[in-house]
Structures are given as C-alpha cells and as structure tokens.
N, CA, C and O of each residue as an XYZ file, in Angstrom:
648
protein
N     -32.704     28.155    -43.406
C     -31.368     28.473    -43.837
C     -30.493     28.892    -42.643
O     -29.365     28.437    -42.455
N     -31.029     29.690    -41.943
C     -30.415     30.004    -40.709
C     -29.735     29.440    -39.770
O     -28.657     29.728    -39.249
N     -31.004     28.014    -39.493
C     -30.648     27.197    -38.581
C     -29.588     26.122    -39.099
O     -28.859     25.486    -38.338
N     -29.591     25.985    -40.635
C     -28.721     25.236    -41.133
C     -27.291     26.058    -40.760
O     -26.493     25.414    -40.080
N     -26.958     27.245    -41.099
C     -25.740     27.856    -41.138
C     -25.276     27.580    -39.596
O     -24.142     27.139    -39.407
N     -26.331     27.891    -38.257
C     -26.414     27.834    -36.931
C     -25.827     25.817    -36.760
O     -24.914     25.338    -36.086
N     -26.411     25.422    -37.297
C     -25.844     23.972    -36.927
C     -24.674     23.665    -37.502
O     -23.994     22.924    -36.792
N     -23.963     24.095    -38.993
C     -23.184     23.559    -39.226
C     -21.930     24.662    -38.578
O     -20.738     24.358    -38.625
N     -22.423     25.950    -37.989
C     -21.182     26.611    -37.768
C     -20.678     26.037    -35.793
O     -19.651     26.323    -35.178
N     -21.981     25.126    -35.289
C     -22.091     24.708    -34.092
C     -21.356     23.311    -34.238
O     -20.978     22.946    -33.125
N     -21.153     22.751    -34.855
C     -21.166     21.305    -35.049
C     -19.626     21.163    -35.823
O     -18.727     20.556    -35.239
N     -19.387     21.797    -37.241
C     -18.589     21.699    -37.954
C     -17.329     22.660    -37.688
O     -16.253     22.062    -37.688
N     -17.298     23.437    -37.561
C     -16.270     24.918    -37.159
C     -15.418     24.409    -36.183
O     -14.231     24.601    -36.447
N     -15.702     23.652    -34.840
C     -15.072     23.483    -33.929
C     -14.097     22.287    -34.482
O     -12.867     22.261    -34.514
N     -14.917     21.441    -34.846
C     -13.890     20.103    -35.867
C     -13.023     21.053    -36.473
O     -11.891     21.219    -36.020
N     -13.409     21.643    -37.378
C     -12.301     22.191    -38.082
C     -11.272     22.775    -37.423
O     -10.084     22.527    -37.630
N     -11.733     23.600    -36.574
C     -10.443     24.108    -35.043
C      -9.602     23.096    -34.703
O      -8.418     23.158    -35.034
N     -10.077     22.082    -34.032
C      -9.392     20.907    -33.832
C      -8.763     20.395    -34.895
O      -7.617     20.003    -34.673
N      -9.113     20.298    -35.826
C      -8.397     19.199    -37.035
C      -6.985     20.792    -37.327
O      -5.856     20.353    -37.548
N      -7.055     21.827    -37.321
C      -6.017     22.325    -37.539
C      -4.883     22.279    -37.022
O      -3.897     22.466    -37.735
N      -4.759     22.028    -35.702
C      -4.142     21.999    -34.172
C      -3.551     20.455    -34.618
O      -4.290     19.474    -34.541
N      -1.974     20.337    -35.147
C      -1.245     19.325    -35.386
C      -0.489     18.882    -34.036
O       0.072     19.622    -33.227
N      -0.613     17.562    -34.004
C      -0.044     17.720    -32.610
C       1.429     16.396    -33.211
O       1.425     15.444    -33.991
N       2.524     17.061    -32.306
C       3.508     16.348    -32.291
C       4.240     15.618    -31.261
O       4.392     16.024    -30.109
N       4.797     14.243    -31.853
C       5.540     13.517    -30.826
C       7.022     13.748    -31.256
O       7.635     13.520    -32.299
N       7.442     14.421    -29.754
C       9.344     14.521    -29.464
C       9.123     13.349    -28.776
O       8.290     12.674    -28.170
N      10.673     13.454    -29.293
C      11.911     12.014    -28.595
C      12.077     12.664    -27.426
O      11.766     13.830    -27.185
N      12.505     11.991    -26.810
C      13.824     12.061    -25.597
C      13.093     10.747    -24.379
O      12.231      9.869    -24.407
N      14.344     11.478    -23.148
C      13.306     10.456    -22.004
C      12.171     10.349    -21.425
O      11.828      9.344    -20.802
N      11.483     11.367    -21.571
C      10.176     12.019    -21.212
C       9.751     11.754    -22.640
O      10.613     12.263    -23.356
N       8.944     11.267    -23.271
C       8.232     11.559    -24.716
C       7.334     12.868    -24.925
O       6.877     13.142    -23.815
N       7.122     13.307    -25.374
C       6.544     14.868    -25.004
C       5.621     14.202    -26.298
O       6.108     13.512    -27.194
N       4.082     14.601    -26.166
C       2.999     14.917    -27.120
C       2.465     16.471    -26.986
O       1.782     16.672    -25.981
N       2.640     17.393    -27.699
C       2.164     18.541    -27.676
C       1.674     19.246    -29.207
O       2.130     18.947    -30.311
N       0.675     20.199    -28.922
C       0.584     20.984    -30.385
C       1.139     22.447    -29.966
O       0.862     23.092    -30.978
N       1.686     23.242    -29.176
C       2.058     24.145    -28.550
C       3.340     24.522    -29.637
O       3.665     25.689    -29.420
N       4.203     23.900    -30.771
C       4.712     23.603    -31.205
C       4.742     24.503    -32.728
O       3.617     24.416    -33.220
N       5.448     25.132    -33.403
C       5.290     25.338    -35.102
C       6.310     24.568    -35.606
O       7.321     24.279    -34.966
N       6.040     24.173    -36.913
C       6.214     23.086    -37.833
C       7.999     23.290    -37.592
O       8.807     22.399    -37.330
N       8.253     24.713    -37.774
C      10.178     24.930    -37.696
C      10.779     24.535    -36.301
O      11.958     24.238    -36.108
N       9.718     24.582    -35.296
C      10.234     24.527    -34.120
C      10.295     22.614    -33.873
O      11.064     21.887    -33.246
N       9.058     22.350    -34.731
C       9.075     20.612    -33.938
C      10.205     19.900    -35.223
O      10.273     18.672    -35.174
N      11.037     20.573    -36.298
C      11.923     20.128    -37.434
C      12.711     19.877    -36.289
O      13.021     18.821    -35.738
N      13.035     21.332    -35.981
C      14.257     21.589    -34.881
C      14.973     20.479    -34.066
O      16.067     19.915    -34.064
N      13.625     20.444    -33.266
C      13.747     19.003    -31.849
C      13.259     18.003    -32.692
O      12.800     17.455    -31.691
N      12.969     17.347    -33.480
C      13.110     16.174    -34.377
C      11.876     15.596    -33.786
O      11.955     14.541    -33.157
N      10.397     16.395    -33.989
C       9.339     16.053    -33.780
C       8.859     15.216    -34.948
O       9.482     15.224    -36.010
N       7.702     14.454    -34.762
C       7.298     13.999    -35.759
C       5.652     14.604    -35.959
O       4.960     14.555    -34.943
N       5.147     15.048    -36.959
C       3.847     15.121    -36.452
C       2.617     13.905    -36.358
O       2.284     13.508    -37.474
N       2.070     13.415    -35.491
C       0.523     12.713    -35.382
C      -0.704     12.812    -36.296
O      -1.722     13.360    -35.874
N      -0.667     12.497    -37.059
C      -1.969     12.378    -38.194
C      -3.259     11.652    -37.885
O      -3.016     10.469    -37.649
N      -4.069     11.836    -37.832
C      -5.315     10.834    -37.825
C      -5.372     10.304    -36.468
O      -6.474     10.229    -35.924
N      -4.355      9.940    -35.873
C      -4.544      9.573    -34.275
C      -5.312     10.429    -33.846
O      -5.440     11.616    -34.148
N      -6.036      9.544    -32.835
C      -7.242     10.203    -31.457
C      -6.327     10.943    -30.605
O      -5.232     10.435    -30.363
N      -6.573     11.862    -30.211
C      -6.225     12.658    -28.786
C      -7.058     12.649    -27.581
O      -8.167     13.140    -27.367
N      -6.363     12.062    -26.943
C      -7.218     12.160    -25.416
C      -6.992     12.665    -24.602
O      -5.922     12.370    -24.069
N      -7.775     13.666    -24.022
C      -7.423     13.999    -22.678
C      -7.771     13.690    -21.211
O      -8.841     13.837    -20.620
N      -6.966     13.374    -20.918
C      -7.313     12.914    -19.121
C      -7.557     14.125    -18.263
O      -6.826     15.113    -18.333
N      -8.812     14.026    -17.279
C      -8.647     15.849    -16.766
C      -7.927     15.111    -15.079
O      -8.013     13.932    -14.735
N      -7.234     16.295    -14.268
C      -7.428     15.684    -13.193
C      -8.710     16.228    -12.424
O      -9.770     16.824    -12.617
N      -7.684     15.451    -11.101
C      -9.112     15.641    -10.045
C      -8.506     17.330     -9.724
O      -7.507     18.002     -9.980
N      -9.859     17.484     -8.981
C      -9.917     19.391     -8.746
C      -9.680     19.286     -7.266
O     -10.269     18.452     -6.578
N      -8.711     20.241     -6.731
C      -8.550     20.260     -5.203
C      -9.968     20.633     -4.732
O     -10.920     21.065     -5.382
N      -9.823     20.293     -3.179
C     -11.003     20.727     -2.393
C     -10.943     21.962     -2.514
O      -9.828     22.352     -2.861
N     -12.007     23.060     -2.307
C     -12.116     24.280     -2.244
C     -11.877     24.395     -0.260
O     -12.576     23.726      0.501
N     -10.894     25.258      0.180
C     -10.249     25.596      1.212
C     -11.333     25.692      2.109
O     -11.009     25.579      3.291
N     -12.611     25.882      1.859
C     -13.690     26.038      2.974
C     -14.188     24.851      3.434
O     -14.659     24.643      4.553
N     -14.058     24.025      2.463
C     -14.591     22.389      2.489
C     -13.746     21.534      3.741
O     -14.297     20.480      4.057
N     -12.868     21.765      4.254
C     -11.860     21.360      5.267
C     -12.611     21.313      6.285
O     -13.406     22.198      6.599
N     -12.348     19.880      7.111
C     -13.008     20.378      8.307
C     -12.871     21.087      9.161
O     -11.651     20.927      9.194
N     -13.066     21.854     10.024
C     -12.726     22.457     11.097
C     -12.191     21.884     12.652
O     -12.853     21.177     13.412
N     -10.870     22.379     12.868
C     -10.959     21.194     14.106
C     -11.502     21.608     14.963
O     -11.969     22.723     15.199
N     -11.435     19.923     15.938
C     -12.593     20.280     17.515
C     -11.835     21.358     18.406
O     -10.676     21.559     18.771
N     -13.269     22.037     18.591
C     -12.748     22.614     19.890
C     -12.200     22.087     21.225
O     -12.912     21.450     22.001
N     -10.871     22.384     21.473
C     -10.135     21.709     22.905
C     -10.912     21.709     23.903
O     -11.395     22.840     23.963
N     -11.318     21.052     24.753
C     -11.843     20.991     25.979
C     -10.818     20.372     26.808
O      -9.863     19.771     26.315
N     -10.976     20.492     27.894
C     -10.404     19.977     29.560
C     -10.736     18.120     29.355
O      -9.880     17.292     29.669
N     -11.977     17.768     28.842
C     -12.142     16.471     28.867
C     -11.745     15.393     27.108
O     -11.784     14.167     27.004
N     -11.451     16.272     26.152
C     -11.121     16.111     24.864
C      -9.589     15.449     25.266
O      -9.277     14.260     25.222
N      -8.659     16.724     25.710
C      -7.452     16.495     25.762
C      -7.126     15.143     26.486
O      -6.356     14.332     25.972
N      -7.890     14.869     28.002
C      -7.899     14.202     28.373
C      -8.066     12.697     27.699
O      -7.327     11.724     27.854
N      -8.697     12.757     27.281
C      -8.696     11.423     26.198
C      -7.923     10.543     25.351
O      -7.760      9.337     25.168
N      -7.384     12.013     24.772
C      -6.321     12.245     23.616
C      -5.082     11.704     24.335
O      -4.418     10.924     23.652
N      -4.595     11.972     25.663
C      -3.231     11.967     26.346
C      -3.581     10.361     26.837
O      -2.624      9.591     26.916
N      -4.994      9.840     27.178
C      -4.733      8.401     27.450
C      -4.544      7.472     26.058
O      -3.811      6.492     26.187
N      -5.036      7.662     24.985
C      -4.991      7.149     23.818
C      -3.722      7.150     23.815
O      -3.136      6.083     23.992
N      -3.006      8.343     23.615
C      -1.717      8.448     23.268
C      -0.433      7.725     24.374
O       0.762      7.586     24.115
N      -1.186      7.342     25.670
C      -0.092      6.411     26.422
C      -0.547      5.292     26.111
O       0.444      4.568     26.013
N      -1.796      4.483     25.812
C      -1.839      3.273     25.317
C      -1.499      2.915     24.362
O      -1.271      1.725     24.144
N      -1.362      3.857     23.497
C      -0.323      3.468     22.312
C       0.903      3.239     22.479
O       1.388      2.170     22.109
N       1.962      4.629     23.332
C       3.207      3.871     23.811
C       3.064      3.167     24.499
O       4.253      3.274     24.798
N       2.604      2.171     25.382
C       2.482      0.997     25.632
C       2.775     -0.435     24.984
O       3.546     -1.379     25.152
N       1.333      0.080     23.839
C       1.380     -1.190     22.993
C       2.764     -1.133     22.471
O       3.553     -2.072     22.579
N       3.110      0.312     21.743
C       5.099      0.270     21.521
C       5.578     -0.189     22.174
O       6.051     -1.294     21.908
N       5.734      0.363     23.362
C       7.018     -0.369     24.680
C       6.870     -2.205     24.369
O       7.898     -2.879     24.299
N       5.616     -2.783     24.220
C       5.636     -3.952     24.685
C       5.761     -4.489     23.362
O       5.989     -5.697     23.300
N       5.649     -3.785     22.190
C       6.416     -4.867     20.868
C       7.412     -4.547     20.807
O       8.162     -5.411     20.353
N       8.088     -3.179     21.190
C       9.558     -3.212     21.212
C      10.902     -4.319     21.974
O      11.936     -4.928     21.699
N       9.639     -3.899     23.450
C      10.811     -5.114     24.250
C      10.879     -6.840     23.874
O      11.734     -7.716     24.006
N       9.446     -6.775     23.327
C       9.523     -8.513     22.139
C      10.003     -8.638     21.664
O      10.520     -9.750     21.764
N      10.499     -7.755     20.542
C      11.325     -7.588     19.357
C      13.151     -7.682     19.719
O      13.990     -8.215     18.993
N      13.423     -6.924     21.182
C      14.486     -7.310     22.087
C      15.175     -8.253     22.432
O      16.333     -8.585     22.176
N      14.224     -8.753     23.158
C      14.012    -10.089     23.958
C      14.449    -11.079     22.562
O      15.472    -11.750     22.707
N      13.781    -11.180     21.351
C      13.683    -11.960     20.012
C      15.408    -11.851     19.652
O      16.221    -12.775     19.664
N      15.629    -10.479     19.354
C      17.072    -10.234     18.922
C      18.074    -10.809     19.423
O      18.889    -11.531     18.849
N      18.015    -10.369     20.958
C      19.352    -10.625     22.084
C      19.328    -12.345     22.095
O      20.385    -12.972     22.015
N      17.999    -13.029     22.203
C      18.178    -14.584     22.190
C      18.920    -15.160     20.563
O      19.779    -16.042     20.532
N      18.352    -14.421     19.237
C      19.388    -14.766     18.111
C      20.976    -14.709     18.394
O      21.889    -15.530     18.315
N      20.871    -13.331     18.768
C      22.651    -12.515     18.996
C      23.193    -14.149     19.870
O      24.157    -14.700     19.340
N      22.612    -14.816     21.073
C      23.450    -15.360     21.920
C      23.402    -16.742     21.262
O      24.200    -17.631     21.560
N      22.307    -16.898     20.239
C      22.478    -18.353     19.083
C      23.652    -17.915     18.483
O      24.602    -18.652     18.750
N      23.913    -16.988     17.778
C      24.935    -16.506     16.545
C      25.951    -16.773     17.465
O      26.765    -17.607     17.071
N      26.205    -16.139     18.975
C      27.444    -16.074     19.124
C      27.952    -17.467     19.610
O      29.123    -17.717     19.898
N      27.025    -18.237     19.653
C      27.284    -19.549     20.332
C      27.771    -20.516     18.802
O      28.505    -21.501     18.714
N      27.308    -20.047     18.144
C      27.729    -20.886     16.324
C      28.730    -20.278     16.148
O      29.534    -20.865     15.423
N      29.096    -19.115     16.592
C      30.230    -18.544     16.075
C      31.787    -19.046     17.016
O      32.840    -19.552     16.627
N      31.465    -18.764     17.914
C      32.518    -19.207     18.692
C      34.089    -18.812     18.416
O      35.179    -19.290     18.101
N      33.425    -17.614     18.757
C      34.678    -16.481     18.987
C      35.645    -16.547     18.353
O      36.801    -16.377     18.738
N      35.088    -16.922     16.822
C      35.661    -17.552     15.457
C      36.284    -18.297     15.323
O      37.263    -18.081     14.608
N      36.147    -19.314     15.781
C      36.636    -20.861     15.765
C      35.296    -22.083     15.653
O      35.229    -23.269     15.975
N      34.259    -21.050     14.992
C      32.806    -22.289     14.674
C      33.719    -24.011     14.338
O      34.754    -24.419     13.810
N      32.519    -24.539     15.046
C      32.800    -26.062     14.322
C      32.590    -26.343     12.974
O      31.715    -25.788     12.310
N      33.523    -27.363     12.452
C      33.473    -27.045     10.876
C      31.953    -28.327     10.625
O      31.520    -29.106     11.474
N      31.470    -28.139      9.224
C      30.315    -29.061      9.372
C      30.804    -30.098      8.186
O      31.843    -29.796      7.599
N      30.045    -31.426      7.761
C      30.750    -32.418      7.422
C      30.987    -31.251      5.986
O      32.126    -30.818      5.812
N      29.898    -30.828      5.062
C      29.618    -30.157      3.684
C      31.040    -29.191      3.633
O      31.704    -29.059      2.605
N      31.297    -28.691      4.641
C      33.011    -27.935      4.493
C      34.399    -28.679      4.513
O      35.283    -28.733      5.368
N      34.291    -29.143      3.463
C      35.504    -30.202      3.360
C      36.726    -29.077      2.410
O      37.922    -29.325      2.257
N      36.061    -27.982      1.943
C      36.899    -27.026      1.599
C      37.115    -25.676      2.044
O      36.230    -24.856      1.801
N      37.973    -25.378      2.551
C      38.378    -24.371      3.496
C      37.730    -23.257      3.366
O      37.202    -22.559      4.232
N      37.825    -23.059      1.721
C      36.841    -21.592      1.346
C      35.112    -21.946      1.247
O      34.442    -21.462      0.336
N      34.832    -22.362      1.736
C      33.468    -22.988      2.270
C      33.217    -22.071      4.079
O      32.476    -21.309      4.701
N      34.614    -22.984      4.181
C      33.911    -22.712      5.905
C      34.398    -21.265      6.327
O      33.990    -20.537      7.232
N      35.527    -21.051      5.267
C      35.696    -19.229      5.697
C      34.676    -18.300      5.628
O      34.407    -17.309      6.307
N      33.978    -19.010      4.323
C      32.752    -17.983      3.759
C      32.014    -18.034      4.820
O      31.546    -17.020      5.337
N      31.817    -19.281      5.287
C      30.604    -19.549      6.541
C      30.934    -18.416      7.548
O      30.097    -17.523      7.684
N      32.073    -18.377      8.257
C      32.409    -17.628      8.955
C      32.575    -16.040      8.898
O      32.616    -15.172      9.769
N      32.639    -16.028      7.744
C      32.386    -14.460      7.421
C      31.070    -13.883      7.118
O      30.927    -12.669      6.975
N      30.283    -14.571      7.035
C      28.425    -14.632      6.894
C      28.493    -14.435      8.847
O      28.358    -13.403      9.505
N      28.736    -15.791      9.298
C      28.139    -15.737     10.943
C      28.801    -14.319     11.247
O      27.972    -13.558     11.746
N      30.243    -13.670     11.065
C      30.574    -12.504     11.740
C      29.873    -11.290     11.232
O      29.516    -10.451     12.059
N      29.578    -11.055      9.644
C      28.564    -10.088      9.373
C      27.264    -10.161     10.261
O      26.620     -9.194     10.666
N      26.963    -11.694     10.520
C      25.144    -11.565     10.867
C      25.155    -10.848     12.438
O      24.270    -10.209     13.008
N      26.611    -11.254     12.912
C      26.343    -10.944     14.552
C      26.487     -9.764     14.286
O      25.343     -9.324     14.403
N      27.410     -8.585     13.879
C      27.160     -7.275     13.311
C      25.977     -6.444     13.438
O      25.664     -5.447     14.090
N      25.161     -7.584     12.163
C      24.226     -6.921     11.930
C      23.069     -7.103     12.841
O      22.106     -6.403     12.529
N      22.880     -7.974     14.046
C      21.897     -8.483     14.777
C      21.930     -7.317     16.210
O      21.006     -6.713     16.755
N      23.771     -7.346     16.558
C      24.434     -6.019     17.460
C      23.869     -4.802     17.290
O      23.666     -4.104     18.284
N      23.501     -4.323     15.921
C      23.466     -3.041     15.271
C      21.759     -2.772     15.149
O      21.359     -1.671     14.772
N      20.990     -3.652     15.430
C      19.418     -4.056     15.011
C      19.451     -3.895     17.022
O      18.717     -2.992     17.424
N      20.086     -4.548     17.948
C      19.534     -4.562     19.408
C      19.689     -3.024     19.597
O      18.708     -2.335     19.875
N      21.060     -2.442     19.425
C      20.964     -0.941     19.811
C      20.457     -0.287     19.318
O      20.447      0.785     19.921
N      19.637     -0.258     17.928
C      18.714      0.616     17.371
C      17.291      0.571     18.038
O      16.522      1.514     18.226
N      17.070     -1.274     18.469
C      15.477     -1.596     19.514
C      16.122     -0.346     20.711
O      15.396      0.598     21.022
N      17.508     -0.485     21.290
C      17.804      0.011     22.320
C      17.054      1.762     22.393
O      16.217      2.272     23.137
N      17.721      2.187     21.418
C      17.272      3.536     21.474
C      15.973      3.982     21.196
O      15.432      5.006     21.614
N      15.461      3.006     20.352
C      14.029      3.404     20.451
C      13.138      3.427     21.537
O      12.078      4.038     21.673
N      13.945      2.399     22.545
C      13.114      2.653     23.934
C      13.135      3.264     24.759
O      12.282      3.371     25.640
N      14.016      3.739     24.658
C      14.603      4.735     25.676
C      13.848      6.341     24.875
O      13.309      7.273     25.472
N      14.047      6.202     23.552
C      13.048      7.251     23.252
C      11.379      7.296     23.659
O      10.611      8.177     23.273
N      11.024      6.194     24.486
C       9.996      6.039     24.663
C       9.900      6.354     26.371
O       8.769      6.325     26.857
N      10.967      6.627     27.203
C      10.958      6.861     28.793
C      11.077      7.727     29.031
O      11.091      8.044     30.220
C-alpha cells in the first residue's frame, strides 16, 4: 500500500503540477508564451490560453566556470620575440595586398578616366537617344568618384601601416 501511495504520489502529483500551470499565447511583435500569467491578467493583454499542446523547453548552454580559462603564457625575452616577427610578417603580407589592390584601382581610375573623357565620352552606336548616353555618363562620373574615394581609403590604410 505504501509503495503504491509512494509511486503514484512520485509519478502522478508532478503531472498534476504541470497540468495546472496554463500557459498562454500573447500577441504582439515578439509572441510571448508564458504561464507567469493569471487568467485576469492574460483577458487584459488578449492572451489566449494553450490547451493540450506540448511544452518544450530548450535549456541553454552553461558558461564556462571562470577557473576553466586558460591562463596566459608567461612573457619571456624569446616569446615576445616571436610574437613581434609574426606580427611584421603579417604587416607585410598587408602592405603587399594593399599595394595590389592600389596598383588594381589606380589602373581602373585611368580606364574610367580615359572612357570618360573629361565628359565628352564617345557616344556608342546603342545611344541613339540622348537620355541613354547622359545616363551613361552619369554612371562613368559616379564610378570615377567612387574608384577616387576606394584609392584614398587603400591610401590611408597604408600609410597606417608606416
């Protein structure tokens, strides 16, 4: 008898806990699911309550415990050393995709400005209507703009690098 009362108050009681705990869905932009809620309060905000639906909970992940961190290396005379050549072969490898990336730009900029022609581009046969070749021309003067505005940004980045 005991163990019967012991199993069904282990087994059944907690269902019943749970099955009391109504949980409701609010509107808005956020959808809110909560049971935190009484019946006057979820009328209020124009909850609906959830019947028979499953509830699931997702847990998250648990931070590291603060001891678990590694510890950093101790500095040495020959550590640092390492660290400061790594760190110039890297600006290196920068310096030398930057000035590619330069070199790449300034040769577009002197295509653009050569199509552009100090806004008098040649017209092509497809511009037989004026607002054709204006548009054209107002594309080539944005692009040189924007090609001008792309070299002095490579510019400063290199110089942030000397």
């Amino acid at each position: 008898m005991t163990r019967r009362l012991l199993a069904f108050s282990v087994l059944i009681l907690p269902a019943l806990a749970v099955a009391q705990n109504v949980v409701y869905r609010c509107p808005g932009p956020p959808v809110l699911y909560t049971d935190a809620l009484t019946p006057k309060e979820a009328a209020d905000k124009g909850c609906k309550s959830i019947e028979g639906a499953p509830v699931s909970v997702v847990q998250g992940t648990r931070p590291r415990p603060p001891s678990a961190a590694p510890a950093p290396a101790p500095a040495s005379a020959e550590g640092t050393r390492t660290e400061r050549d790594q760190q110039r072969a890297r600006d290196s490898d920068r310096r030398a995709v930057l000035t590619a990336e330069l070199r790449d730009a300034e040769s577009r900029l002197a295509a653009l400005q050569a199509e552009y022609n100090n806004g008098e581009p040649e017209r092509r046969g497809d511009e037989r209507n004026f607002a054709k070749f204006h548009e054209r021309v107002a594309e080539l003067k944005a692009a040189l703009s924007r090609q001008e505005a792309d070299i002095a940004a490579l510019k400063r980045e290199l110089a942030k690098l000397n």
